[in-house]
N, C-alpha and C positions, 0 to 999 in steps of 0.2 A: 582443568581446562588446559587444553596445550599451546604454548607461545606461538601468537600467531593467529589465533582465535579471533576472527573479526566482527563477532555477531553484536547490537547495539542492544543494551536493554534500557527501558525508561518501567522502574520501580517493579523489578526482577521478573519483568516481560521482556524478551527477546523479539525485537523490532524488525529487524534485517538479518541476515547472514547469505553467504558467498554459498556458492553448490560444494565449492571444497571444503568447505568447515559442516555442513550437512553431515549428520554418525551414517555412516553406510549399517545399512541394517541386513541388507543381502547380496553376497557378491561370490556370484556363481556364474560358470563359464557363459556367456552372451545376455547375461545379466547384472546388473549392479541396480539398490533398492537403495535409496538415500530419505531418512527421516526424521523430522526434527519433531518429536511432542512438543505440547504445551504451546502453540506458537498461537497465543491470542485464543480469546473464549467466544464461544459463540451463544451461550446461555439467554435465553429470554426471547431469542430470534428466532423466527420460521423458515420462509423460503428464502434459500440462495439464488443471486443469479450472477452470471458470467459475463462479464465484459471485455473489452478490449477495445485501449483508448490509443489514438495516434496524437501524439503531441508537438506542436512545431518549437524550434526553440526559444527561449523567453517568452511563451507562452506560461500565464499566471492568474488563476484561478479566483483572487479572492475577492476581486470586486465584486466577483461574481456572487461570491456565497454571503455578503452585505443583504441583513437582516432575516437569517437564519438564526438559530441560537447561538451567539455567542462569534457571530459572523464567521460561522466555520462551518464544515461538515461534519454535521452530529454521528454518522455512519462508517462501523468499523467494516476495513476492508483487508483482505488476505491476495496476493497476488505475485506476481514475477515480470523483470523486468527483459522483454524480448531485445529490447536496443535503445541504449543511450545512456539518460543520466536524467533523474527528477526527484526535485527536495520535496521533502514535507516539511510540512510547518508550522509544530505543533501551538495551541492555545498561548503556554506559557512563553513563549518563543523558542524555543529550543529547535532545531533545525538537524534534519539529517541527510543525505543524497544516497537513494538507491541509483547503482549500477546496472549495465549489463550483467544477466544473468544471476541475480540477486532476487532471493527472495524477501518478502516485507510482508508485515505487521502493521498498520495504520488507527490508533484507536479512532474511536469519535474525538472532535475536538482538534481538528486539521486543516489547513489547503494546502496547496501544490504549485509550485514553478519548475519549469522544464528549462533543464540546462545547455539540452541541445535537442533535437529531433528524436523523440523521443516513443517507443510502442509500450504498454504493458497489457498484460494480461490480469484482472482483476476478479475477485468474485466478494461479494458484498450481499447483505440482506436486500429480499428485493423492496419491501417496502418501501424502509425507511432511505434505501438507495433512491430508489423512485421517488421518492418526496424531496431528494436535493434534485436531482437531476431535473425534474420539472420545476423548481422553485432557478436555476439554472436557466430552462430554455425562457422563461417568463422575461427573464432580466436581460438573454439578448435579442429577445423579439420586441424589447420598447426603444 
């Protein structure tokens, strides 16, 4: 690895990394190919879907996700951060903050706090996505 290296791993999965620490895979005149294998597995999962969340600041997720398994979001998520700054926050406590223009890794076993005004782009299994995400709107519709 070369110094300077910023990517976060939790048990030699690679969580986050910046676009500059990305291995440029192809870089040819009005193109540059930036790719990181291995980032999170998708095994056992069917359809994906695409989202994009806007997030206000100290905006915080977890009351929300109060009696879910393990009062977290069971669903892993792959994504990029279009503006700002938002922590995850894993089961065990362990805590990290995605940036601007950061890609991330999110296992199941998560929530979120927005550090400031914040967009991402997400893509996550749709099921099990849809089963927070509904078990979500349930808890601010009462």
């Amino acid at each position: 690895m070369a110094m300077g290296y910023d990517a976060h791993r939790k048990e030699n999965i690679i969580m986050r990394i910046a676009k500059e620490d990305v291995p440029v895979k192809i870089d040819v005149p009005g193109a540059t190919a930036r790719q990181k294998t291995e980032f999170g597995d998708v095994t056992g999962y069917g359809t994906m879907g695409a989202e994009y969340f806007s997030f206000g600041a100290g905006t915080d997720i977890s009351e929300l996700l109060r009696g879910l398994d393990g009062d977290s979001c069971q669903c892993p998520h792959w994504g990029y951060v279009v503006k700002g700054a938002i922590t995850v926050i894993y089961n065990g406590g362990e805590e990290e903050t995605v940036r601007t223009g950061d890609l991330y890794y999110w296992p199941p076993g998560h929530s979120v706090r927005a550090e400031e005004d914040t967009d991402i782009v997400m893509f996550s299994p749709q099921k099990e996505h849809g089963e927070v995400m509904e078990h979500i709107l349930q808890k601010v519709s009462t």
